[in-house]
N, C-alpha and C positions, 0 to 999 in steps of 0.2 A: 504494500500500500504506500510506504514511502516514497520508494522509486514513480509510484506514481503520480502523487504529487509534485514532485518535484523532477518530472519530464512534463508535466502540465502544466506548471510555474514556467517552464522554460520555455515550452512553449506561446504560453501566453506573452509573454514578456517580450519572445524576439518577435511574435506577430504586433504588438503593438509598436516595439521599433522601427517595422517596416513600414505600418504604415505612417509611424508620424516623418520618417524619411521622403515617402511619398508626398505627404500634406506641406513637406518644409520646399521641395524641389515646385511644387505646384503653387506655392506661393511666392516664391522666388521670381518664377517668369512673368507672376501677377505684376511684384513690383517694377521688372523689368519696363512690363506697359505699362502702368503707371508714370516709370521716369522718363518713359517718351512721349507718354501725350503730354505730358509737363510741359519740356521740354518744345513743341507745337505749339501748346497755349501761348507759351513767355513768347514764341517765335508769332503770333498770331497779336498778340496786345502789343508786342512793339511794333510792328507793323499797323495797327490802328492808331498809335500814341503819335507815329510820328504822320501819319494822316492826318491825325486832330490839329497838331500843329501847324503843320502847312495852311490847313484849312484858317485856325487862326490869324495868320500871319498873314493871307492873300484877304481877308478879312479885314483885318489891321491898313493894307495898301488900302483898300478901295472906299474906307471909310477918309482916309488920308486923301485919296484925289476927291472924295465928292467936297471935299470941306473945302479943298481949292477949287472946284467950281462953283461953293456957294460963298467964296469971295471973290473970284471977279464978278458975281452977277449981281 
């Protein structure tokens, strides 16, 4: 009876090894896409940020010539 529990302990034991081996490898690739879409996003809001900008600044001109037009007139 000994030997039997404890080839069923061992059992038990390496099969839960395996699987948290499994669960660690499967979450690992999860992070992986995680630090790429990341990585996307930061590549996607700089890309808006420096839009916004521009957008400001041609904003910025065109308020700057109306104002010279509503001083010659």
């Amino acid at each position: 009876m000994y030997l039997f529990h404890l080839w069923f302990m061992s059992w038990f034991f390496l099969s839960l090894a395996s699987e948290l081996v499994v669960l660690f490898l499967e979450l690992g690739g999860k992070v992986g896409s995680l630090e790429r879409e990341l990585e996307i996003a930061k590549a996607v809001i700089g890309q808006s940020v420096e839009a916004l900008a521009k957008s400001l600044e041609e904003q910025r001109d065109l308020k700057g010539e109306l104002d010279q037009i509503r001083n010659i007139t």
